[in-house]
C-alpha positions in Angstrom: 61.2 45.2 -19.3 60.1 48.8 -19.1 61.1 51.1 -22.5 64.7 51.6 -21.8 65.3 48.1 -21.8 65.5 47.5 -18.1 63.7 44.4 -16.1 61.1 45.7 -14.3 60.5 45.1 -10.4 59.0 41.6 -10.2 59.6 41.0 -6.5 57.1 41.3 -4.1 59.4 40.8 -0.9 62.7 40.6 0.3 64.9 38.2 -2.2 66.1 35.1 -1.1 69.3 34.6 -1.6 70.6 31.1 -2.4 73.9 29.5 -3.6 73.6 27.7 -6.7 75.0 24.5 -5.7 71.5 25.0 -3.2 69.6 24.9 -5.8 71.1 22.3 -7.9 70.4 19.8 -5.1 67.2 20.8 -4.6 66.3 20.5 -8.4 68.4 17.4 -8.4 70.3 18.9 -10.7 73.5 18.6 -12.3 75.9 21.7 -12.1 76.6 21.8 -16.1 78.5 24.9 -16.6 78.4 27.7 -12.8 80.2 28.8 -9.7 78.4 26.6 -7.0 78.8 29.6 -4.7 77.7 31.9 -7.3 74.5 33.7 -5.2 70.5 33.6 -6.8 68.3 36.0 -5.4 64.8 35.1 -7.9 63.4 32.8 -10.2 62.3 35.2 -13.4 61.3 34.9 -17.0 63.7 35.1 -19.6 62.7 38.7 -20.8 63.0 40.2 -17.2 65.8 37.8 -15.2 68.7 40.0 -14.3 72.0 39.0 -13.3 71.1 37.2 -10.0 68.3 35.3 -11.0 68.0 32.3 -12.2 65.7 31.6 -15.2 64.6 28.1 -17.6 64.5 26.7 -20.9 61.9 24.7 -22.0 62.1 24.0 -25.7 63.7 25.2 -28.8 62.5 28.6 -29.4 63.0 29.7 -25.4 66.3 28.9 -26.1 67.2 31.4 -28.1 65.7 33.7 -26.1 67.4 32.5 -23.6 70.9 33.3 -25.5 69.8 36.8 -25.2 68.3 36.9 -21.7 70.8 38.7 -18.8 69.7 35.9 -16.4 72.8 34.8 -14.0 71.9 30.8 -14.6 69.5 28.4 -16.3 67.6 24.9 -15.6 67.3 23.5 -18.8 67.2 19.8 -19.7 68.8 17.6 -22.0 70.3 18.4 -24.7 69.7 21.7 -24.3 72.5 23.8 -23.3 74.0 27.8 -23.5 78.1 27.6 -23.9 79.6 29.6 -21.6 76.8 30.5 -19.5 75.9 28.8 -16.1 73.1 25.7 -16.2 72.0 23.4 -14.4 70.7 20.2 -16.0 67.7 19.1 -14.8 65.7 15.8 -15.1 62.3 17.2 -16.3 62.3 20.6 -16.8 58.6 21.2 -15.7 59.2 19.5 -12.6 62.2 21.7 -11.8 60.2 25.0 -12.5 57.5 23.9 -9.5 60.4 23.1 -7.5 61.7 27.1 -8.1 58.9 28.6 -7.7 58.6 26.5 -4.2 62.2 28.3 -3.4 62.5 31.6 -4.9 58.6 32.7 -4.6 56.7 30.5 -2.2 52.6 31.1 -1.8 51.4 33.0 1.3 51.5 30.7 4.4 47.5 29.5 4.1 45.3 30.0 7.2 46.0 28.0 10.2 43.5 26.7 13.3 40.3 28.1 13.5 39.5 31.9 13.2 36.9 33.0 16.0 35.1 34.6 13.4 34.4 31.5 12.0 30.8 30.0 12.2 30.5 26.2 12.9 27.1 24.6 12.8 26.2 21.3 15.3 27.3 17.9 14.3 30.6 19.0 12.4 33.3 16.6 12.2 36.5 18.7 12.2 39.6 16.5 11.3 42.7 17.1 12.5 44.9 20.1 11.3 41.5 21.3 9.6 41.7 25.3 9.6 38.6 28.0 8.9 39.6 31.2 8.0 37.9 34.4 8.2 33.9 34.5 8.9 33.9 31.2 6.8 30.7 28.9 7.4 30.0 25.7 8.0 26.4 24.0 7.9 25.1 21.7 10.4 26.7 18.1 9.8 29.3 18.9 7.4 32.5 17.1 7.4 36.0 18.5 6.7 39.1 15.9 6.3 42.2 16.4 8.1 44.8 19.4 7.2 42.2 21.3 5.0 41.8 24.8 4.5 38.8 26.4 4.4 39.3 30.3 3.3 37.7 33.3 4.7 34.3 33.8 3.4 33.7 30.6 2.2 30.8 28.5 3.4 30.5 24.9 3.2 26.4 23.8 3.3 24.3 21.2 5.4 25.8 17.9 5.3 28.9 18.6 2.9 31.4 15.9 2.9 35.2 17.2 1.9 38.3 14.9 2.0 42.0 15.4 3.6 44.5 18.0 2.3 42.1 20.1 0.4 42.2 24.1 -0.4 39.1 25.9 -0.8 40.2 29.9 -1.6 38.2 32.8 0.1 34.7 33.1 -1.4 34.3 29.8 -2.5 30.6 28.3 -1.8 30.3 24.6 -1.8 26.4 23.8 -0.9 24.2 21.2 1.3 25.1 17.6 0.9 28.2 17.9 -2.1 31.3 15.7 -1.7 34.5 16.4 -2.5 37.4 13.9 -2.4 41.2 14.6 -1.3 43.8 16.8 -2.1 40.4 19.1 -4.3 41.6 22.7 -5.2 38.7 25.3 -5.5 39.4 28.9 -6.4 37.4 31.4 -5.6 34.3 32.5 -6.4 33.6 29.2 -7.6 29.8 27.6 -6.6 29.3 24.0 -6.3 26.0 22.5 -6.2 23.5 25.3 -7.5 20.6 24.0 -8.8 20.7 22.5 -12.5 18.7 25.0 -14.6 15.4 22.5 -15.2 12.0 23.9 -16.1 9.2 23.0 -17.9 6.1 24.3 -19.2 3.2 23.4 -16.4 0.0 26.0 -17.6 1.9 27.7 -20.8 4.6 29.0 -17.8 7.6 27.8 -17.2 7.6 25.3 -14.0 10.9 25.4 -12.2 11.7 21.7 -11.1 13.3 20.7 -7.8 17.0 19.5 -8.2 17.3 16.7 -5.1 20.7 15.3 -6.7 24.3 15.8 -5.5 27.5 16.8 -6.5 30.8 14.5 -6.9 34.0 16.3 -6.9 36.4 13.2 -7.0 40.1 13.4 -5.6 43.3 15.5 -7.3 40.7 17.7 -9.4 41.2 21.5 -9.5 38.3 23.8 -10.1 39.1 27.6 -11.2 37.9 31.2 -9.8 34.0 31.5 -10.9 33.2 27.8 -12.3 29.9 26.9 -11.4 28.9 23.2 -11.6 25.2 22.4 -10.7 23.6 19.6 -8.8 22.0 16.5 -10.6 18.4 16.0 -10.5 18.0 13.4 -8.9 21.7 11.6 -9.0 25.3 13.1 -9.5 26.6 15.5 -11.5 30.7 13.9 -11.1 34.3 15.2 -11.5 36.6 12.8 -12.2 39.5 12.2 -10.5 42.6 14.6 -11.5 40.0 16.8 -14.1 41.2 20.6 -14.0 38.9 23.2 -14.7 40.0 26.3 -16.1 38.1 29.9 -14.5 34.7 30.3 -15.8 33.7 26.8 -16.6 29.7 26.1 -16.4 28.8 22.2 -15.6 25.5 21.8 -15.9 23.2 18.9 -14.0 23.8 15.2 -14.6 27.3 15.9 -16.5 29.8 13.4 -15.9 33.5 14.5 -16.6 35.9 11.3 -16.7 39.2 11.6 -15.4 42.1 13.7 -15.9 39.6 15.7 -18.6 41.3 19.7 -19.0 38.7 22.3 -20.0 39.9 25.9 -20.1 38.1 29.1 -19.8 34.4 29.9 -20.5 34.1 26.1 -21.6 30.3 25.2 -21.1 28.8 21.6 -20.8 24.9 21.3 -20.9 22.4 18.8 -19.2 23.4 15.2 -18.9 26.5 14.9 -21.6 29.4 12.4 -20.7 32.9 13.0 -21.4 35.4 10.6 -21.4 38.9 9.8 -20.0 41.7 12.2 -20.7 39.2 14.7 -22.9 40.7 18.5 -23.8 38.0 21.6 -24.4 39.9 24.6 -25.4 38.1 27.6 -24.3 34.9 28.7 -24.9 34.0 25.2 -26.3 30.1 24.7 -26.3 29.1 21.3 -25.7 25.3 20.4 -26.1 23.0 18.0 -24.1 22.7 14.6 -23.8 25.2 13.6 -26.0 29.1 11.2 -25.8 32.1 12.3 -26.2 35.1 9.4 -26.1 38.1 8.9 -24.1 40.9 11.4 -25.2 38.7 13.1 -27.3 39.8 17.0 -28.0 37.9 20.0 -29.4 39.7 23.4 -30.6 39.1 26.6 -29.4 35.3 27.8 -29.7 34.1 24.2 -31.1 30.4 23.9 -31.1 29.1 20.7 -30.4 26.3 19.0 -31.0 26.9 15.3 -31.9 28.6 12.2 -29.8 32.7 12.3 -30.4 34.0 8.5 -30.9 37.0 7.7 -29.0 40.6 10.1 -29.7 38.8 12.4 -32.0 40.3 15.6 -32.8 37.3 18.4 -33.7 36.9 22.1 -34.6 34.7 24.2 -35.6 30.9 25.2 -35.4 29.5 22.9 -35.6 32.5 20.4 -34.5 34.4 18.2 -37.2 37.1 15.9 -37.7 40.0 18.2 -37.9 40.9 16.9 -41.9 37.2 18.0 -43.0 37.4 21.4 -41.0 40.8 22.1 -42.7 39.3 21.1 -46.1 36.0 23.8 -45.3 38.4 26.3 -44.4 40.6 25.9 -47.7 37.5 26.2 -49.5 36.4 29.1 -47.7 39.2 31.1 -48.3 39.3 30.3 -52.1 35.3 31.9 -51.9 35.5 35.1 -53.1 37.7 34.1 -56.4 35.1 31.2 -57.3 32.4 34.1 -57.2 34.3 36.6 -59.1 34.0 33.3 -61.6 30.9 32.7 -61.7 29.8 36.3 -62.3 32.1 36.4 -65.1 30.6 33.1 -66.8 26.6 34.3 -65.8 27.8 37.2 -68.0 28.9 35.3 -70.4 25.7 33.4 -70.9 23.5 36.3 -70.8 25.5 37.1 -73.9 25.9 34.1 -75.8 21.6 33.5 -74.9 21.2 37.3 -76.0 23.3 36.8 -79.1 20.9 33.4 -80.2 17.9 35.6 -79.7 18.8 38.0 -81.9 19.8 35.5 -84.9 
């Protein structure tokens, strides 16, 4: 809202303008409380929805913001409800806010066929539906699955292998000989299969060593704008399947990331480590080299660490601990400053008392 209290603009084209008995079928939703012909024209946020829109309740505290929201209807799922204001009840309320945003606000239509700007080296095999946008690149013997984008600018090395149904964004460079599986999402800027940083001292210099390895991006996964995950050594640095990577997340060579792992922004993984299934990294963990982390293991927010995580750990801090001992440290931390205001006053003390002996 701007400072009078008014929603601000949040359209960026002409509304669509749908009946809410439309939308109730498309949710697969039950018309709780609503005019079925009653007219949507957006999908907003509680704080800026205006009369036409429709906007969503997700838990407990959005729901009294919703109570004071000027939004014309609701999705909200069991129990929740708003007497005497339109709702639809919805199944899952996640679920039903994809299914909005597919109706109210759907993404630009992505490029289509093959742009004749595009470059396309010999030996590509081009499924069907495949589409290069753009000036986007592709290396001698690469391979690009059926209905998947490639976006303008993007280049796609010697011998890269990517599955069906993929997106790769503009700018995105995925180098020589990486695979990628099906239905992959890669935002851009992102670069997949630099070389792992490897040197060693050779003649008191430092030596860079050749990385000959690959990368394996397995199916479902989602990679943000600017991640950068390096190529093994000699082997595979893997993705597993249905991992999403928030922007800014450094892999380094030889990682392995089990499946369904979340790691948000500026989370960095060094040389060799192996996470588990089902791992979260809030952001900017740090996660050192060569070490095991568990299945479902999770780290809070700037974690540091340097030692192997057993199976549905919960750890924070720098360096990482169990979650009871960090809370513990930080209890203690906070009661510092009175325990040294203490033990000035009883060094003072004892200067006295050993001053006062002296002189008897």
């Amino acid at each position: 809202m701007d400072a009078s209290g008014n929603p601000v603009e949040h359209r960026t084209s002409a509304p669509k303008r749908r009946r809410l008995a439309e939308v109730a079928k498309a949710l697969e939703a039950t018309i709780l409380r609503g005019d079925p012909d009653m007219e949507l024209t957006d999908f907003a946020t509680l704080g800026s929805a205006g009369p036409t829109d429709i906007s969503f309740v997700a838990n407990q505290k959005a729901l009294a913001l919703a109570e004071k929201s000027r939004a014309g209807a609701f999705a909200a799922p069991e129990p929740m409800d708003l007497p005497g204001r339109p709702v639809l009840r919805v199944p899952e309320i996640w679920e039903a806010v994809c299914r909005l945003v597919g109706i109210f606000r759907p993404a630009p239509p992505v490029a289509s066929g093959i742009d004749p700007t595009a470059r396309i080296g010999e030996g590509v095999d081009l499924g069907p539906g495949a589409a290069l946008g753009p000036n986007a690149v592709v290396g001698n013997g690469a391979a690009i699955g059926r209905a998947t984008v490639i976006g303008a600018g993007s280049t796609i090395g010697d011998g890269a292998r990517i599955g069906h149904s993929c997106l790769i964004y503009p700018g995105v460079h995925i180098l020589h000989n990486v695979q990628i599986g099906d239905r992959v999402i890669i935002h851009s800027g992102a670069v997949i299969g630099s070389d792992g940083f490897k040197f060693e001292l050779v003649g008191g210099r430092p030596k860079k060593i050749p990385q000959a390895g690959t990368v394996i991006i397995e199916d479902d996964v989602e990679i943000g704008a600017n991640c950068t995950i390096d190529r093994a050594f000699l082997d595979a640095t893997r993705i597993g399947a249905g991992a999403k990577l928030d922007n800014l997340v450094h892999i380094a060579h030889n990682v392995q990331i089990g499946r369904g792992c979340m790691l948000a922004g500026q989370v960095g993984i060094a040389g060799s480590t192996v996470l588990g299934d089902g791992c979260i990294l809030a952001g900017q963990v740090g996660v050192r080299d060569n070490i095991r982390i568990g299945n479902g293991v999770q780290f809070g927010a700037k974690a540091g660490v340097k030692d192997d995580a057993p199976d549905g750990a919960v750890l924070l801090g720098i360096p990482a601990r169990p979650i009871a001992e960090f809370l513990r440290v930080q209890a203690a931390l906070r009661r510092t400053p009175d325990l040294l205001k203490r033990v000035r006053q009883l060094e003072k003390r004892l200067e006295q008392l050993e001053g006062g002996g002296q002189k008897a």
